[in-house]
C-alpha positions, 0 to 999 in steps of 0.5 A: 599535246592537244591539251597544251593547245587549248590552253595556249589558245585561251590565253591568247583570247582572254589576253586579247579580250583584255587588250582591246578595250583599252586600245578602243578607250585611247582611240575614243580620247583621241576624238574628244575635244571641239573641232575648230569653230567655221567662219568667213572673214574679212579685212578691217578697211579704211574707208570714210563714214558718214553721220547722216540725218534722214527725212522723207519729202516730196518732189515737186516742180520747180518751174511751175508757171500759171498760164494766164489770158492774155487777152479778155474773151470768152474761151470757145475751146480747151484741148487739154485737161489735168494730167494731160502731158504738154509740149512748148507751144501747144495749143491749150485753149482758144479765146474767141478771136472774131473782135479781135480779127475784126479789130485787125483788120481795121487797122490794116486798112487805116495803114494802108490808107496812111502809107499811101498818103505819106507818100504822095506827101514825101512825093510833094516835100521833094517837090518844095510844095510843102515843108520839111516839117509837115512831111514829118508829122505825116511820117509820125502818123504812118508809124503810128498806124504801122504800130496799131496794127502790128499790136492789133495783129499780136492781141489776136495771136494771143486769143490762142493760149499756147505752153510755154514749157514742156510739162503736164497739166496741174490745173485747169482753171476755165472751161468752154464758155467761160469768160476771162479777163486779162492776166487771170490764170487759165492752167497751171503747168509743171514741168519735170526737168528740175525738181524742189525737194522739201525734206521736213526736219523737227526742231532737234536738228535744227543745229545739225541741218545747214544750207550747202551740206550735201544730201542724197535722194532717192525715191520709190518712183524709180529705185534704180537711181540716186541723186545727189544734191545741196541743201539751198535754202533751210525753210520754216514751216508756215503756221509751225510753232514748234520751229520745224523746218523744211530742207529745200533741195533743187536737182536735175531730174535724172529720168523717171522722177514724178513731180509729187513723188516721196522722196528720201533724203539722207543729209551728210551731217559729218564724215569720217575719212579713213576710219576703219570699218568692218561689217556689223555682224563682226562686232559681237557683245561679250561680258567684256563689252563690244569685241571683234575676232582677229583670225591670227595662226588658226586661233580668234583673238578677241579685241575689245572694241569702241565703235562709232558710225553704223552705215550700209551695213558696216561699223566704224571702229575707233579704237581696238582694231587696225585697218587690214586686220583680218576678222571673223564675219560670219559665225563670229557670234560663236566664238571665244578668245583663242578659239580654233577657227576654219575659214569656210571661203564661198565658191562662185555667186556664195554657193558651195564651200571649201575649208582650209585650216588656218 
């Protein structure tokens, strides 16, 4: 009886031995094959692009008057220097007033001293002792001296050099000493509320840059902000003799803009509307030639595509792809046509995942 137990039991074993490895090489095959390829996605959007042509320029001021002398004199005092921010109406510089005071005075005695006479001749006039028309060449004369006066009274006013802009100091021309005559310029000023952008282009774009197109302006000066303007007025370069020209540009300073700045200028040459886009890293280069995964049923349908503008980062596509079709963004280099696909979607602020199958 024992002997026929031991006999059942081996059987049992060597019947086991020879089951399991083929029930581990089934289960093995069941894990072959690739696993579905993860990727983000997102939606081909009609959007309009824009065909720019950039240059980097300089802002300059495009109120940058020269304060001249008004009168001549020599300068007794200068209260600023180049750099120096100024105010409407600030004393710059003084010219020496004493000629001029003096000068003022005199004819502000003469005028008092015709006044007087005038009257007692209108006095004698309504009187009947003298007549009508010797009473007007004594008025004639008190006006006349009424008038060198009030020009006297101006001429020393303006031996005190005064801002006519709020600004800054570009340069200083004159010094403690020096004598300057009528009209010669004494500071150059600028202020910083409007701005002249020049953005140079060579001769290639000639026929690409117009007045009117639309251009927008940064600068490293304040990053946080873009301005938008118009090309006014297309400029050719002075002794240039390869015909390259300036773009000329006038906006309002939007704050934080310095005069003599770099400034980039994107300028709008064409623009697309409703064409649709998808973020670059979508298009991948395949023997087919450029290629855009579709996310269709878990499965990324190649599509051959034609592309056209890159802008900020996002591709226009002319033919091949509609807009609102879903495409594979990131890993999309990885795939192949009709490869299974999980799309990994980015939790708060693009950290943390979760898979979905498609």
């Amino acid at each position: 009886m024992k002997t026929s137990s031991f006999f059942h039991l081996a059987a049992y074993c060597l019947c086991t031995a020879l089951v399991l490895p083929g029930c581990a090489k089934k289960s093995g095959e069941q894990k072959k094959g690739p696993l579905p390829a993860v990727i983000t996605v997102a939606q081909a959007q009609a959007r309009t692009m824009q065909i720019l042509e950039h240059s980097v320029g300089e802002a300059d001021s495009s109120t940058a008057p020269k304060v001249g002398a008004e009168v001549a004199g020599r300068i007794i005092k200068v209260n600023i220097d180049v750099g120096d921010p100024v105010k409407k109406g600030q004393l710059l510089a003084e010219i020496d007033p004493a000629d001029y005071a003096a000068d003022a005075r005199r004819l502000e005695a003469q005028a008092v001293s015709q006044r007087k006479l005038t009257e007692r001749y209108r006095e004698l006039a309504r009187k009947g002792f003298i007549s009508p028309s010797a009473l007007e060449n004594y008025d004639a004369q008190d006006v006349a001296a009424r008038e060198q006066l009030n020009r006297a009274a101006k001429n020393l006013s303006r031996t005190r050099i005064l801002s006519p802009v709020d600004g800054r100091v570009d340069s200083r021309f004159v010094s403690v000493g020096d004598w300057i005559e009528l009209g010669k310029p004494a500071f150059q000023l600028s202020t910083s509320d409007k701005l002249r952008i020049r953005l140079p282009f060579p001769e290639n774009a000639a026929q690409r840059i117009k007045a009117g197109q639309a251009v927008t302006l940064t600068t490293p000066t304040a990053p946080d902000a873009s301005v938008t303007g118009k090309i006014e007025q297309v400029q050719q370069l002075v002794g240039s003799t390869n015909r390259a020209f300036d773009a000329v540009v006038e906006v309002n300073n939007p704050g934080g803009w310095k005069p003599g700045a770099s400034v980039n200028g994107a300028v709008v040459i064409e623009e697309h509307e409703q064409a649709v886009a998808v973020p670059e890293v979508s298009v991948v280069l395949r023997p087919a030639g450029k290629v855009v995964y579709v996310v269709e049923d878990g499965k990324a349908v190649q599509h051959i595509v034609t592309t056209g503008v890159t802008q900020n980062g996002m591709v226009e596509i002319l033919q091949g792809l509609n807009a609102g079709e879903t495409v594979a963004v990131d890993g999309a280099g990885f795939l192949t046509d009709k490869a299974a696909v999980n799309v990994k979607e980015a939790g708060k602020n693009g950290h943390g995942e979760k898979r979905r199958p498609e």
